[in-house]
TORDOLO-778941 format. One record per residue (C-alpha): residue in one letter; x, y, z. Coordinates in Angstrom, 2 decimals. Layout:
{rose:a&x:X&y:Y&z:Z}
...
//
This chain:
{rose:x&x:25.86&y:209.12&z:-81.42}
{rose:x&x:24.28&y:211.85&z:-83.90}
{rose:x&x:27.16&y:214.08&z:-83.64}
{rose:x&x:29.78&y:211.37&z:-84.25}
{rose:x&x:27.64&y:209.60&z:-87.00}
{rose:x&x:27.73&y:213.27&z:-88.46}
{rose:x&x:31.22&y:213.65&z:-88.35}
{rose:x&x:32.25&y:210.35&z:-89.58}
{rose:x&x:29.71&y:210.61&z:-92.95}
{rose:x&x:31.39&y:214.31&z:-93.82}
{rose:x&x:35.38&y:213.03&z:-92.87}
{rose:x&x:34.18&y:210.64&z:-95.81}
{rose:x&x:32.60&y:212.56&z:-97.91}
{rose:x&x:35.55&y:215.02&z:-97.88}
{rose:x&x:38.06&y:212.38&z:-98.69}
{rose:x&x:36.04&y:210.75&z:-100.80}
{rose:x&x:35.59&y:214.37&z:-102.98}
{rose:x&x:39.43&y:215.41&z:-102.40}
{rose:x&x:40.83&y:211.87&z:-103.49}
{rose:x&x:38.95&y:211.54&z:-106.52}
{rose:x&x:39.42&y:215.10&z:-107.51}
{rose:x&x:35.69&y:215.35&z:-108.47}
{rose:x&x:36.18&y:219.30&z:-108.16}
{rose:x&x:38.40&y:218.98&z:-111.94}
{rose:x&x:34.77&y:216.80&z:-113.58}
{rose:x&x:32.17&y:219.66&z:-112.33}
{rose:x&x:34.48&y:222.50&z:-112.13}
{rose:x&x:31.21&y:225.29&z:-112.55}
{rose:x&x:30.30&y:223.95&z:-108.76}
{rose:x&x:33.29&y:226.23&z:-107.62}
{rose:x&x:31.36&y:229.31&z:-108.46}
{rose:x&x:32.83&y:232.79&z:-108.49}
{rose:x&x:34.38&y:232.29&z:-104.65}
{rose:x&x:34.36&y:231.37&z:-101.03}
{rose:x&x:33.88&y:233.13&z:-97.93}
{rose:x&x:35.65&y:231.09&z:-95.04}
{rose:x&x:34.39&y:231.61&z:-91.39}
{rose:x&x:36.51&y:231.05&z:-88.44}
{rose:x&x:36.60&y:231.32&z:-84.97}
{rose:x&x:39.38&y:230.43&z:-82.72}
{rose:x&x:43.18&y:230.11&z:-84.15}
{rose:x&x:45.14&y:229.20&z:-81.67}
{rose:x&x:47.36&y:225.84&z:-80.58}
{rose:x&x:45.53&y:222.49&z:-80.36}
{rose:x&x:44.47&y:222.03&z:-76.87}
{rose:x&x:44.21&y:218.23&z:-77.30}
{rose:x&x:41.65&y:217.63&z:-74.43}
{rose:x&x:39.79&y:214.70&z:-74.19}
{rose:x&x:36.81&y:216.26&z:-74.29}
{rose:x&x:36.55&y:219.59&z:-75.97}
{rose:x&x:32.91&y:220.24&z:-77.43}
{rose:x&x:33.30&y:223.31&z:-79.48}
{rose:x&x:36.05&y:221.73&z:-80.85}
{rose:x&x:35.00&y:222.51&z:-83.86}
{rose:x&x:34.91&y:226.41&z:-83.42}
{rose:x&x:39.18&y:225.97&z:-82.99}
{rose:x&x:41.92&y:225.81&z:-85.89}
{rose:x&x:45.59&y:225.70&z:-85.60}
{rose:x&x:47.34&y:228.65&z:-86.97}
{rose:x&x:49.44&y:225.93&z:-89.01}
{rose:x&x:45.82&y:224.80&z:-90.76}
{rose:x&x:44.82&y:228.36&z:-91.19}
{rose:x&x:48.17&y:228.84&z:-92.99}
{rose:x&x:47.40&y:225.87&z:-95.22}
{rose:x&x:44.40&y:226.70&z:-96.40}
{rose:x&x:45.42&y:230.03&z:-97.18}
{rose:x&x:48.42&y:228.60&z:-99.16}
{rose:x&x:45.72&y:225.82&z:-100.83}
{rose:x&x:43.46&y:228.66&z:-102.02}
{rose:x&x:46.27&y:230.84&z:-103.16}
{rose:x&x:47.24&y:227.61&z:-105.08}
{rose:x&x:44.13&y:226.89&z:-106.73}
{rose:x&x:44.17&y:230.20&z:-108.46}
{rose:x&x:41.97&y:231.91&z:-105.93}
{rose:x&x:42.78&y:235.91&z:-104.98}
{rose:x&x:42.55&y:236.89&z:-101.04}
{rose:x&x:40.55&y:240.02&z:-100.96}
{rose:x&x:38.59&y:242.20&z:-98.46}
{rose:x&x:34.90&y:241.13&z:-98.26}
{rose:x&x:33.33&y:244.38&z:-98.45}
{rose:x&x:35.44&y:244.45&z:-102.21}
{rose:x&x:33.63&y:241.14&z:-103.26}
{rose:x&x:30.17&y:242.89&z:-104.49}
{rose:x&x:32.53&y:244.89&z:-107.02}
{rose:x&x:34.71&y:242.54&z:-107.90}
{rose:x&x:32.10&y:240.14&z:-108.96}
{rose:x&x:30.26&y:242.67&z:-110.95}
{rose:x&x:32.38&y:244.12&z:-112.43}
{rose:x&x:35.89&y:241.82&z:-112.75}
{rose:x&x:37.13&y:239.37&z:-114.63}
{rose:x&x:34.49&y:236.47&z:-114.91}
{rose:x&x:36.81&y:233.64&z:-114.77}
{rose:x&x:38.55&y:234.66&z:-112.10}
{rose:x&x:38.09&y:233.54&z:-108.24}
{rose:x&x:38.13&y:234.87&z:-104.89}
{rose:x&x:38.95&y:234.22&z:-101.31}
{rose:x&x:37.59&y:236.06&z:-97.83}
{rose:x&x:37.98&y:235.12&z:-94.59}
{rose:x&x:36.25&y:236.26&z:-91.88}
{rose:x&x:36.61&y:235.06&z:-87.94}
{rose:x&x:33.70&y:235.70&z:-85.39}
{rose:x&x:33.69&y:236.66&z:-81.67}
{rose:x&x:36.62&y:238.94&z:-81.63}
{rose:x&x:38.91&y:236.42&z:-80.28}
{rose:x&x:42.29&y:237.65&z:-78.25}
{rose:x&x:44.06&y:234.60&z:-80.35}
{rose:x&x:43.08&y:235.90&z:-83.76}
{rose:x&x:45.13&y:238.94&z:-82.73}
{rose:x&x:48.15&y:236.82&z:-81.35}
{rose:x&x:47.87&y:233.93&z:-84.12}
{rose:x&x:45.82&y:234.79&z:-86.80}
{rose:x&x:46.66&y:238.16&z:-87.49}
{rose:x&x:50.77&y:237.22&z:-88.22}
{rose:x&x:49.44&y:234.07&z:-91.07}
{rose:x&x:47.17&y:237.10&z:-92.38}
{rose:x&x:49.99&y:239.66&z:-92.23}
{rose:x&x:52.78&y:236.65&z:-93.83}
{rose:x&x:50.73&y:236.18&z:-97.13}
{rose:x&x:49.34&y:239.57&z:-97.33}
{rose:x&x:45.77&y:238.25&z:-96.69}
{rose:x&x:42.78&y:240.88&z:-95.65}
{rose:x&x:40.70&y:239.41&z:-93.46}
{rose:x&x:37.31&y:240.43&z:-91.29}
{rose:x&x:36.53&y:240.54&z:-87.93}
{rose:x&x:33.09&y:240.11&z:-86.64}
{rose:x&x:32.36&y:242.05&z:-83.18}
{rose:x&x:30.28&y:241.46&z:-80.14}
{rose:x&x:29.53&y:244.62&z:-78.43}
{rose:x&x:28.39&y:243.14&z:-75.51}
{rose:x&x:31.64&y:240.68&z:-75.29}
{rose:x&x:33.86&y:243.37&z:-75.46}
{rose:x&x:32.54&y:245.62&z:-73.09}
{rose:x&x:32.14&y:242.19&z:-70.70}
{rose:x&x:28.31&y:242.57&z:-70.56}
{rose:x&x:27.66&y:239.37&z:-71.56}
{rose:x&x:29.01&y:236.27&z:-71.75}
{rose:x&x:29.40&y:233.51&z:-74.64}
{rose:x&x:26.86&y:230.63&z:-72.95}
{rose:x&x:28.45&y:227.54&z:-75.60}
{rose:x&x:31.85&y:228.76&z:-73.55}
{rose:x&x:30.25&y:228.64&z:-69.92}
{rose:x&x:28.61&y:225.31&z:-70.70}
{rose:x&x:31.61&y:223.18&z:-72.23}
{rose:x&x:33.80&y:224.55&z:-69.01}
{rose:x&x:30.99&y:223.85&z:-66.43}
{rose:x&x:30.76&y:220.37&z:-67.77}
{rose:x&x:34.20&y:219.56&z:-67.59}
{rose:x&x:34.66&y:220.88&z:-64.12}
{rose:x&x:31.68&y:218.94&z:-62.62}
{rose:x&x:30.49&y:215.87&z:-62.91}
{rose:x&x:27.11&y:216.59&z:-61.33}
{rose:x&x:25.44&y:219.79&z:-60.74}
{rose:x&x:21.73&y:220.90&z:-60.46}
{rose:x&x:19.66&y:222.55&z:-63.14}
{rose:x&x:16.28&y:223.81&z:-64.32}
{rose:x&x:15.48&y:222.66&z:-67.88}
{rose:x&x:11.65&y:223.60&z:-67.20}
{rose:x&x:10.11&y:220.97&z:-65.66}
{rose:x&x:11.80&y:221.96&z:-62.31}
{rose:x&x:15.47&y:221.36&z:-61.27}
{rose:x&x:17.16&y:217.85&z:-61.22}
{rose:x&x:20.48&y:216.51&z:-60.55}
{rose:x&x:22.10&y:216.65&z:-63.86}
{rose:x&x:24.95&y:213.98&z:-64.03}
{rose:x&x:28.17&y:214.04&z:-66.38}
{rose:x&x:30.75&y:212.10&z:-64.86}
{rose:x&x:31.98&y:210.78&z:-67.61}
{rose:x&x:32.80&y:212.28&z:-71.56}
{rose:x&x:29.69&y:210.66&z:-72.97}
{rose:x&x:27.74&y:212.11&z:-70.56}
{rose:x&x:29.12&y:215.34&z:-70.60}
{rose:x&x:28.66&y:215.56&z:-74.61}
{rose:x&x:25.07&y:214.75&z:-73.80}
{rose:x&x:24.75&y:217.04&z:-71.20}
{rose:x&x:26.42&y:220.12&z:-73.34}
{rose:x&x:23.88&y:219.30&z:-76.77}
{rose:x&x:21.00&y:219.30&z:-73.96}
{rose:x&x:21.91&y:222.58&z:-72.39}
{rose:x&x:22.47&y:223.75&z:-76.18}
{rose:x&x:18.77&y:222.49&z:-76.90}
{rose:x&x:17.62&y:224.35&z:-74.12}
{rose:x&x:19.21&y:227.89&z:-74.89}
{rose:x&x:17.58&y:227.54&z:-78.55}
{rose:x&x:14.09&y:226.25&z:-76.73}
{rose:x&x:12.80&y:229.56&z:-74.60}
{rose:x&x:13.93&y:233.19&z:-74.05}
{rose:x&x:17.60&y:233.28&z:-74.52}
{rose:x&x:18.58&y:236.12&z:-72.45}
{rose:x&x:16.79&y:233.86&z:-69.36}
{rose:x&x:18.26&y:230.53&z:-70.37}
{rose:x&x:21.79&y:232.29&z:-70.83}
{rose:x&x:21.14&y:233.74&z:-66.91}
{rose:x&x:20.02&y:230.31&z:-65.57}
{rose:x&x:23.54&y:228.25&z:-66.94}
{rose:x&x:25.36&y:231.55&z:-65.89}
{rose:x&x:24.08&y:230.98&z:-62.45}
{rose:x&x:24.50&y:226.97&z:-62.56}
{rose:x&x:28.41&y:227.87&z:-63.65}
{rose:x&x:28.53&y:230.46&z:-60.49}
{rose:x&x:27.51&y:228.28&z:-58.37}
{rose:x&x:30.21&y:225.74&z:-59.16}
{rose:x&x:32.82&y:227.88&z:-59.06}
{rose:x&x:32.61&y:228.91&z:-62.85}
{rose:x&x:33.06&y:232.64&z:-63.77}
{rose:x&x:31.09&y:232.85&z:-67.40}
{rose:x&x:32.10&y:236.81&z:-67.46}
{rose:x&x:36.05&y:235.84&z:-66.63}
{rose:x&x:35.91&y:233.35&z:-69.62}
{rose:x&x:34.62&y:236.39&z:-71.86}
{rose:x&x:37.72&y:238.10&z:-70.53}
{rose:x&x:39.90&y:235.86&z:-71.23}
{rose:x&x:38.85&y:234.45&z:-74.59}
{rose:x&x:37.62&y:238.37&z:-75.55}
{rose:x&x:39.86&y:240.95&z:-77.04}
{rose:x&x:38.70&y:244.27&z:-75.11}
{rose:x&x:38.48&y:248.16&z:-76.99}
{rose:x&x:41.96&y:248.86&z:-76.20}
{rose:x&x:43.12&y:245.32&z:-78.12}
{rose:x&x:41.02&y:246.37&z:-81.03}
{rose:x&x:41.89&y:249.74&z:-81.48}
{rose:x&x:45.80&y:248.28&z:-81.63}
{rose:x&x:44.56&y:245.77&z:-84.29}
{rose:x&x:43.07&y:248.38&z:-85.89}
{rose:x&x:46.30&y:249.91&z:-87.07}
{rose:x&x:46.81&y:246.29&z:-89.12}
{rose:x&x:45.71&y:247.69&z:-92.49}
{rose:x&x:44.70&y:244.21&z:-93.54}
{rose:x&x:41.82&y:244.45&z:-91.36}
{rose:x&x:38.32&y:245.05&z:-91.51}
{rose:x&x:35.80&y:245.32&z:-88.88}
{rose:x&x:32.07&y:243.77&z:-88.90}
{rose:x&x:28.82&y:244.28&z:-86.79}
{rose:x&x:27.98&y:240.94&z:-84.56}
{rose:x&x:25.47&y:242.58&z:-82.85}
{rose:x&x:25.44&y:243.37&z:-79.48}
{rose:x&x:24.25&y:240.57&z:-77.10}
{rose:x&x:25.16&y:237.56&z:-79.84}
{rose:x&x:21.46&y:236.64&z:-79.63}
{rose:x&x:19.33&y:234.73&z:-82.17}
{rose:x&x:17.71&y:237.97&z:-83.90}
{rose:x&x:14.71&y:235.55&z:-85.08}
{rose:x&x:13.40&y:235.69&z:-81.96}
{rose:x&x:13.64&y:239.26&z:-80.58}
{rose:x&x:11.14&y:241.82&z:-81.69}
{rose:x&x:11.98&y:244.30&z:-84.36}
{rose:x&x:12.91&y:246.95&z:-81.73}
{rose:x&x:15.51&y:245.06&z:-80.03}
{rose:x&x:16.31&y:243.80&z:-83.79}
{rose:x&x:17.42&y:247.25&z:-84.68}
{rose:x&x:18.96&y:248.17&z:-81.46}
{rose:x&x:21.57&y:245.19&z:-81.87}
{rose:x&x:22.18&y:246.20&z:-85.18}
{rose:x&x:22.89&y:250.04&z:-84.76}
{rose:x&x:24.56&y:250.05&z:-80.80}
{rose:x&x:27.41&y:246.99&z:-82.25}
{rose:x&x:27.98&y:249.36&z:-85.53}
{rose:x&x:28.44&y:252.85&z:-83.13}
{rose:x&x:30.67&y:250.99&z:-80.63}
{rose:x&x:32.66&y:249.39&z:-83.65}
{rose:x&x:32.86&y:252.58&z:-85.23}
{rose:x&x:34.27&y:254.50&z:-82.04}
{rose:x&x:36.47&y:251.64&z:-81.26}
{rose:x&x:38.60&y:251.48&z:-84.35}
{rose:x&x:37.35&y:254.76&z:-85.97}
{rose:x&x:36.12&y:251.91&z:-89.03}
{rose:x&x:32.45&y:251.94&z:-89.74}
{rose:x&x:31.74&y:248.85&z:-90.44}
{rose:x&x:29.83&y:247.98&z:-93.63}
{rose:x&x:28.59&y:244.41&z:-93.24}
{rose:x&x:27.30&y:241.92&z:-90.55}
{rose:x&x:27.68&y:238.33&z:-89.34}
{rose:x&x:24.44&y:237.31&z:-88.00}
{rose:x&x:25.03&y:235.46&z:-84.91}
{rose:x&x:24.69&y:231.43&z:-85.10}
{rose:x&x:24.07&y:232.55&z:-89.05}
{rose:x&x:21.88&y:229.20&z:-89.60}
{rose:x&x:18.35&y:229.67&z:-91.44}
{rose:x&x:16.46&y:229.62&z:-87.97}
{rose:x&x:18.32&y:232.67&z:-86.82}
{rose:x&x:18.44&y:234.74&z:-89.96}
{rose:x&x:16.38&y:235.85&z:-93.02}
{rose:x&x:14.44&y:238.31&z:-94.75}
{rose:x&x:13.54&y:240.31&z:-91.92}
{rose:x&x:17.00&y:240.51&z:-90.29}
{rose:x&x:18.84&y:241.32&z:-93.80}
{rose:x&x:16.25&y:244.35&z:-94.00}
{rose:x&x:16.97&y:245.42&z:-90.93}
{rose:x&x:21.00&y:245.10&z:-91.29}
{rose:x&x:20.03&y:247.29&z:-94.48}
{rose:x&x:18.35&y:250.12&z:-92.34}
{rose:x&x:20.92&y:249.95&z:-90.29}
{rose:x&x:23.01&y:251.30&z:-93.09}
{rose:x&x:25.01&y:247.85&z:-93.68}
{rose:x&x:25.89&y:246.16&z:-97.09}
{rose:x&x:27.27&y:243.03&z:-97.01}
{rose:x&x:25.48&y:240.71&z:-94.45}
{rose:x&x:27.12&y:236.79&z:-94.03}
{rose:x&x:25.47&y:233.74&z:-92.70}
{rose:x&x:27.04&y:230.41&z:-91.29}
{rose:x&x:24.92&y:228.14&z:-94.36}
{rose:x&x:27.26&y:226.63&z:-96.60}
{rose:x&x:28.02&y:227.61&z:-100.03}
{rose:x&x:30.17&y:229.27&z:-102.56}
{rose:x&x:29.68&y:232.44&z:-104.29}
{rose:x&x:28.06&y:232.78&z:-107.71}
{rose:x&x:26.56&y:236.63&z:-109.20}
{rose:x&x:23.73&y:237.66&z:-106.64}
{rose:x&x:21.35&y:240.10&z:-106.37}
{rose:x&x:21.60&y:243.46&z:-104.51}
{rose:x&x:19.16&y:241.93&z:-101.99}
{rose:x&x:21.31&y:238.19&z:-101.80}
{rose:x&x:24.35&y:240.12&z:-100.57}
{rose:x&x:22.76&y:240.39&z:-97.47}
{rose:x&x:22.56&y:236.50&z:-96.51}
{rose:x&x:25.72&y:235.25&z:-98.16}
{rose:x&x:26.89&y:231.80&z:-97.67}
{rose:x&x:30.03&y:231.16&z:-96.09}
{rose:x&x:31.82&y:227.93&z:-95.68}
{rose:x&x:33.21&y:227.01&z:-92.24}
{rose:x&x:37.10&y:226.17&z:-91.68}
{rose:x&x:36.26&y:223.74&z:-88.81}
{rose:x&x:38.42&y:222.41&z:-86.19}
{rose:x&x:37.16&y:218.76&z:-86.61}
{rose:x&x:38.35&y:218.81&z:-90.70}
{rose:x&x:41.47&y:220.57&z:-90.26}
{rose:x&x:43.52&y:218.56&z:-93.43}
{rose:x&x:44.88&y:220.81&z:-96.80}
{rose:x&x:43.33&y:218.47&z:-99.23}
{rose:x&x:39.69&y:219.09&z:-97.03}
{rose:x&x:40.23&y:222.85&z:-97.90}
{rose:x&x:41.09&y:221.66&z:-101.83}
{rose:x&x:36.99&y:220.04&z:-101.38}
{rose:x&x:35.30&y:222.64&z:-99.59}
{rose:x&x:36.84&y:225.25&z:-102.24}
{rose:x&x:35.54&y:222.47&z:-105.09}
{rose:x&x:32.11&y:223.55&z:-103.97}
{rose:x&x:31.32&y:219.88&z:-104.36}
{rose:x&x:30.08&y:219.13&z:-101.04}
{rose:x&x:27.47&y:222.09&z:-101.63}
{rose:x&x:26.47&y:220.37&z:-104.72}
{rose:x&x:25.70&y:217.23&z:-102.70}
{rose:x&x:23.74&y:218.16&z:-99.91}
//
């Protein structure tokens, strides 16, 4: 019931903040700017049960909130242009980025024409490791082995049991439990223990990355776009918290050379992977540094204001989210209201 009681207190909170207007009574919570992050845009799938729901816009929404920024007096520009712009522009002027993670094959086919319409740049984050089909996205493996089956047998440590999810409830709970467990021990052997669970049941977790996945030939076509930009998502899409600083710097510098070879871009910043405060912070924003990046972006919410040479490596950005897909949501998030509240 967490996630729905969740849901249901920031649905209100949005509509209570976009109703009222509150954005026009504290209009200095706006800051300078917002980075957006996305994921998937693509056509609703309207399943019944759809976990990383939230990780999916419609190209219609994206559209929308592109048109509601554009409205509210905000400028689309390039990311990597922000640091400038903010130091050196017009101070009562405010910006727009958007940035989508994953390399997704639909931000190609749906994203890429909104983008292109208004004459929006816009950032892709890439997984070296996805591309190349070396590994496989586990939150992607998980929501299809739990709709598939309604019972299958797993090892969550304490020895393997007959996990049941017959029904959606169940297979919610089951999903945030294998999500627990990922985040709870070694990643790379809890990501090869629900890849094997998946096999087993007739579940190919490296076919999903292939079809979800844009490969090197997609991205050297989208590379031609000259709206695009290019980031560094490392290469395995692990939580760099809890590698060691050798395998830090390795994900860092193999996702820049492959990124670099791929669309003859190098890219300049980095979108830490899961981008919460457990799995990113001063260590990994010295290492993206080292690594010869600039601009590093986190998933924890928040607008932009004047930062530091050192802040511009964990940047806020605020998350276009498939459960709060409304215009008047995107006139609150852009408020910087909700920020103010938490």
């Amino acid at each position: 019931m967490k996630p729905i009681f969740k849901k249901m207190v920031i649905t209100a909170g949005l509509e209570i903040i976009a109703l009222s207007q509150l954005g026009r009574l504290m209009p200095q919570a706006a800051g300078r700017g917002v980075i957006f992050t996305l994921h998937h845009v693509r056509p609703a799938m309207n399943r019944p049960y759809e976990p990383n729901a939230l990780l999916s816009i419609t190209p219609d929404f994206l559209e929308q909130a592109i048109q509601e920024a554009i409205s509210k007096g905000y400028t689309p520009v390039a990311l990597t242009d922000l640091p400038e712009l903010l130091a050196k522009g017009d101070k009562n002027k405010r910006y727009v980025a958007f940035t989508l993670d994953d390399g997704c094959r639909d931000n190609a086919e749906f994203a890429a024409p909104v983008f292109r319409k208004y004459g929006v740049p816009y950032t892709l984050y890439i997984t070296k490791g996805f591309v190349e089909r070396t590994h496989t996205m586990w939150w992607e493996t998980a929501e299809v082995l739990t709709r598939k089956a309604d019972q299958f047998q797993f090892d969550f440590g304490d020895g393997v049991e007959d996990v049941i999810c017959s029904t959606h409830q169940q297979k919610h709970a089951v999903f945030l439990r294998i999500a627990q467990f990922i985040e709870s021990m070694d990643e790379d052997t809890a990501v090869n223990r629900l890849n094997e669970a998946a096999i087993a049941h007739g579940v190919d977790p490296m076919k999903i990355v292939e079809d979800e996945v844009m490969n090197a030939d997609e991205l050297r076509e989208l590379a031609k776009d000259p709206l695009v930009s290019f980031g560094a998502h490392t290469v395995s899409h692990c939580c760099l918290t809890r590698i060691d600083a050798a395998r830090l710097d390795r994900e860092m510098a193999d996702s820049i050379e492959a990124i670099k070879e791929w669309t003859q871009k190098l890219p300049v910043s980095i979108a830490y992977p899961y981008g919460w405060k457990r799995a990113c912070g001063p260590r990994e924003a010295k290492a993206a540094r080292r690594a010869g990046l600039r601009i590093g972006v986190t998933t924890q919410p928040g607008v932009l204001t004047n930062y530091s040479q050192d802040e511009w490596m964990l940047l806020p950005r605020v998350s276009l989210n498939g459960f709060y897909q409304k215009r008047r949501y995107v006139a609150a998030l852009l408020s910087g209201v909700p920020f103010r509240l938490m």
